[in-house]
N, C-alpha and C positions, 0 to 999 in steps of 0.2 A: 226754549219753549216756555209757556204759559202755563204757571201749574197755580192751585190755591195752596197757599200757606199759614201757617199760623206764626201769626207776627209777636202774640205778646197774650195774656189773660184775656178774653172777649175782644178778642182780634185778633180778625182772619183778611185775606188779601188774594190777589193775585201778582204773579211776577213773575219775571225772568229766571229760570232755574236748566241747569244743565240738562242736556239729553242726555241719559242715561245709555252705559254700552256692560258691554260681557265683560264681566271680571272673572269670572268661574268656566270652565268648559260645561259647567250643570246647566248654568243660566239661561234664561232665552230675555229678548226682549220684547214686550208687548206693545200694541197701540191699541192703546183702550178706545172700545166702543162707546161701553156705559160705563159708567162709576156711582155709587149713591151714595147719600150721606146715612152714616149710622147717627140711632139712636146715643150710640156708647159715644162718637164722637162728639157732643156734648161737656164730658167729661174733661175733653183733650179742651177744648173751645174755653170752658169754665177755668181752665187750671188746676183741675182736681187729678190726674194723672201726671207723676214728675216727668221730670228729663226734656221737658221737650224744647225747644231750641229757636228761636226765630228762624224764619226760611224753612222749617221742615212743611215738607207737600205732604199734604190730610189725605186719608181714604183709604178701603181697605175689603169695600166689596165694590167687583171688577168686575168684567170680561174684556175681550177683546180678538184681536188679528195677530198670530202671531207675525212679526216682523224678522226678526233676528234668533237663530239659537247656537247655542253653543255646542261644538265638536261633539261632547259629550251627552247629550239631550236624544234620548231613541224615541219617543214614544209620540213627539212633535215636531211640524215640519212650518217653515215659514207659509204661509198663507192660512193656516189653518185657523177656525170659530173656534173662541175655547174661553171657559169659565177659570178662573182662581181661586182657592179659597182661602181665607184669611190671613191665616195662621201661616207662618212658615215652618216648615220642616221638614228632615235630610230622609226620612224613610229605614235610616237604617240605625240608628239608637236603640236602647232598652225600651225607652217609653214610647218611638215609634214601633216598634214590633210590638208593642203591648197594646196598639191601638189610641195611646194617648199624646196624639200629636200638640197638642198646644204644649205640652212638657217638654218637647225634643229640645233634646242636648245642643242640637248645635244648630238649631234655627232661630236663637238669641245671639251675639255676640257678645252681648253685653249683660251677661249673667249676675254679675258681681250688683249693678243697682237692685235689682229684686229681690236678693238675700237678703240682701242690707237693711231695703224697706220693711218686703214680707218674711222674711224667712226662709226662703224657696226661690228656686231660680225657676220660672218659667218660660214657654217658646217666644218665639220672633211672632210680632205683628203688622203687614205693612200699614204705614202710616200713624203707628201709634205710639209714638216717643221712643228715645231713647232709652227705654229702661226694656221696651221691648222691642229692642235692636239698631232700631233706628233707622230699618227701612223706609225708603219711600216711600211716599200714598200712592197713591192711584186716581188725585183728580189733576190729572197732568194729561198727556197726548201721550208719552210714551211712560211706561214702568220697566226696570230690569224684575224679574224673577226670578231670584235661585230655586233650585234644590226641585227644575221644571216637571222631571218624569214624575215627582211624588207628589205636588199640589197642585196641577194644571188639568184641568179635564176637558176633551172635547167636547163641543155643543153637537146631538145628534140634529141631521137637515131635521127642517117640520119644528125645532123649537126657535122660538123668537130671544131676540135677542135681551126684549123686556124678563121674559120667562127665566131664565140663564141666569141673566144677572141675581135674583135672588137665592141659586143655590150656593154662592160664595158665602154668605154669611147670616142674611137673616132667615131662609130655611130650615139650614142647620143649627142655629142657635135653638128657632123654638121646637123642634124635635125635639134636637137635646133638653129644652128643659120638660117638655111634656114627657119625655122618657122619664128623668131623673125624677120627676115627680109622680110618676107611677098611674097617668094617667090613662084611663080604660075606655074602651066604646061606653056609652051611653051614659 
């Protein structure tokens, strides 16, 4: 299938890249609808984010169809409208029961580069290097998803599929930070 890649510092491409299947009985597989490009990916584009790899597929706010899920996945059935968001993570960690999924334990594989960098191991992000995990983007035709029952959300009918797409990441982002910033009516 056709996905964009990041081929090297200020180059990006597209290419030939595997279809993605169930590794996990968590997993499901999506065919994304939309995908947008982040602000943050940037970052990835510039070189300023390590790990990242020629061939890795960019992206990281989605929606889509589900296509495929794994044994283990209750809460989605193949055909279903459904949002992703960002972050990956298992749902059931310290820092996922604490509400702080970008932390989860086990939605990085690859813990060990962001100690080393930052100090701190933080979560999994699709499409944003290997220091945070090394998932796939999402500006491809299909995405694998783990850990589906915990970051996959159904699109209620009546919402568009334009609409949807932003609460993967750049909704929730400036929430967060008008929360964090203590911002008030008026």
């Amino acid at each position: 299938m056709k996905a964009v890649t990041w081929r090297g510092v200020n180059e990006i491409g597209v290419e030939d890249v595997p279809e993605p299947t169930i590794l996990n009985d968590h997993d499901l597989i999506l065919e994304v609808g939309l995908s947008a490009t982040c602000g943050s990916d940037l970052h990835l584009v510039g070189g300023y984010i390590p790990a990242m790899r020629a061939g890795d597929v960019l992206g990281h706010e989605f929606m889509g169809t589900v296509a495929e899920v794994g044994r283990a996945v209750t809460k989605h059935q193949v055909g279903d409208r459904v949002v992703v968001v960002s972050f990956t993570s298992c749902g059931q960690c310290w820092y996922c029961q604490q509400g702080l999924w970008s932390l989860c334990d086990n939605g990085n594989p690859n813990p060990g580069i962001t100690e080393a960098l930052w100090g701190q191991s933080i979560g999994g992000c699709y499409g944003y290097s290997h220091a945070m995990g090394g998932w796939a983007g999402s500006h491809a035709r299909y995405i694998r998803v783990p850990y589906a029952d915990q970051g996959v959300f159904a699109i209620p009918d009546g919402v568009s599929d334009e609409r949807a797409l932003f609460a993967s990441d750049a909704a929730p982002t400036g929430w967060t930070g008008a929360h964090q910033a203590g911002v008030q009516p008026g």
